[in-house]
C-alpha positions as CSV (number, residue, x, y, z in Angstrom):
1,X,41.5,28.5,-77.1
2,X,40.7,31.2,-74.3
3,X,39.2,34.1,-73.2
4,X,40.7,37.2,-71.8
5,X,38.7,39.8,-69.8
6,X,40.1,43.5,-69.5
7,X,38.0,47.1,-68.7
8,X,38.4,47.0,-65.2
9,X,39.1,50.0,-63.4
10,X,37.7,52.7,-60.6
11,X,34.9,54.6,-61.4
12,X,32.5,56.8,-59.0
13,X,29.2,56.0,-58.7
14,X,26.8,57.2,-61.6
15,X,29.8,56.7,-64.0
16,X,30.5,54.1,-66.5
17,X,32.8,51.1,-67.9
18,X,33.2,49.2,-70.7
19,X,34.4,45.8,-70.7
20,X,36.2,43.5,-73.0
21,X,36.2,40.1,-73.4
22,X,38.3,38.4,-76.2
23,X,38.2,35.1,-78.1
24,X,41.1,33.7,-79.4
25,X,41.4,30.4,-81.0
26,X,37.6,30.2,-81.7
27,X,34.7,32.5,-83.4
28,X,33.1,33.7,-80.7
29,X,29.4,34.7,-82.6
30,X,28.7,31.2,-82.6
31,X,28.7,30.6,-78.9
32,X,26.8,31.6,-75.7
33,X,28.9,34.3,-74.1
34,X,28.0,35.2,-70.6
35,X,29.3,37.6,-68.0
36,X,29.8,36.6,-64.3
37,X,30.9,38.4,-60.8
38,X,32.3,38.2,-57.9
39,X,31.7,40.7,-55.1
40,X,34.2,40.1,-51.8
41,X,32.8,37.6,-49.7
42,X,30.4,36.6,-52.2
43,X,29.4,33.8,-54.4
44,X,29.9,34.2,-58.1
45,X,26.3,35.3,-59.5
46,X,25.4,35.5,-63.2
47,X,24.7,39.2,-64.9
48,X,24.6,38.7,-68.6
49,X,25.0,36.9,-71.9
50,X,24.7,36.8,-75.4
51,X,23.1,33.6,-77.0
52,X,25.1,32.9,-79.9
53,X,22.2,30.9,-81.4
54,X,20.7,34.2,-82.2
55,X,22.1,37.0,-80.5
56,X,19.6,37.6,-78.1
57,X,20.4,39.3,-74.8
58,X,19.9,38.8,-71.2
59,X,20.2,40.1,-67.9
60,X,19.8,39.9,-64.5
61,X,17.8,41.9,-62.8
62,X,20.2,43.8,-60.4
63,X,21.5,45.3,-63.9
64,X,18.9,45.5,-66.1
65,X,18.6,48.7,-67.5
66,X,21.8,49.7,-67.0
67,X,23.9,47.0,-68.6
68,X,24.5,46.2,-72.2
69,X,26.0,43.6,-73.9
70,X,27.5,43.6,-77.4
71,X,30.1,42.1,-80.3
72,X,32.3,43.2,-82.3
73,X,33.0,40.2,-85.3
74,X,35.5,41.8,-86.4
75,X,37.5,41.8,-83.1
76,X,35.9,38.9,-82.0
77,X,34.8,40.2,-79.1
78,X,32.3,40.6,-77.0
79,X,31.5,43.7,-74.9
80,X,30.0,45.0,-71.4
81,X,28.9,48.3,-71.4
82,X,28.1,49.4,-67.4
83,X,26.5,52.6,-67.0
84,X,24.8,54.3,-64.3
85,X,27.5,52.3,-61.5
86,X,26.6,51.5,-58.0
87,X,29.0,50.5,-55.5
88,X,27.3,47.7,-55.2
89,X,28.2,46.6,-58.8
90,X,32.0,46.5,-57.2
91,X,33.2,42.6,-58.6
92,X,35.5,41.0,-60.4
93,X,33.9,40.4,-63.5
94,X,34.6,37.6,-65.4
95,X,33.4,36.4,-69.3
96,X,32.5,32.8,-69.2
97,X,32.0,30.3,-72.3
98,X,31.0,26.8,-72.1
99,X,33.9,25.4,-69.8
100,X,36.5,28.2,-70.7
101,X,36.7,31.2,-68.4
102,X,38.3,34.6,-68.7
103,X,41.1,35.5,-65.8
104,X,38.3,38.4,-64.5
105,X,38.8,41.8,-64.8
106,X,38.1,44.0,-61.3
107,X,35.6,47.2,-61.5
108,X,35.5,48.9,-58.2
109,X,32.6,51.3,-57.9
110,X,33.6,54.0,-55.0
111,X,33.7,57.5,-54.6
């Protein structure tokens, strides 16, 4: 049972990313998937998740608007999609579930 993160990459500001995170060894609609990050020197903060209750959607503010998050059942994953990037969005990101955490994936907004 785990989760693995991937996506990360360089992108300029104004640009976009997509990230990945993938279930194995579970069905991942059922559960509560959220998204984390980690900015240098920073705590961990919470951006997003998807409740698996009933697939609602939230965000934090700093990305409202600009972040979206979505599944795939088919892959069994669930997705990030990052537009509009500031460099302040620069983290590792990392897909959380319950007590299992993905190995965080690093997106470094810069021009």
């Amino acid at each position: 049972v785990q989760l693995q993160a991937s996506g990360g990459g360089l992108v300029q500001p104004g640009g976009s990313l997509r990230l990945s995170c993938a279930a194995s060894g579970f069905t991942l609609n059922y559960y509560t998937i959220s998204w984390f990050r980690q900015a240098p020197g920073k705590e961990r903060e919470w951006v997003s998740c998807r409740r698996g209750s009933d697939g609602n959607t939230f965000y934090a503010d700093s990305v409202k608007g600009r972040f979206t998050v979505s599944r795939d059942n088919a892959e069994n994953t669930v997705y990030l999609q990052m537009n509009s990037l500031k460099p302040e969005d620069t983290a590792i990101y990392y897909c959380n579930s319950g007590y299992l955490w993905g190995q965080g994936t690093l997106v470094t907004v810069s021009s």
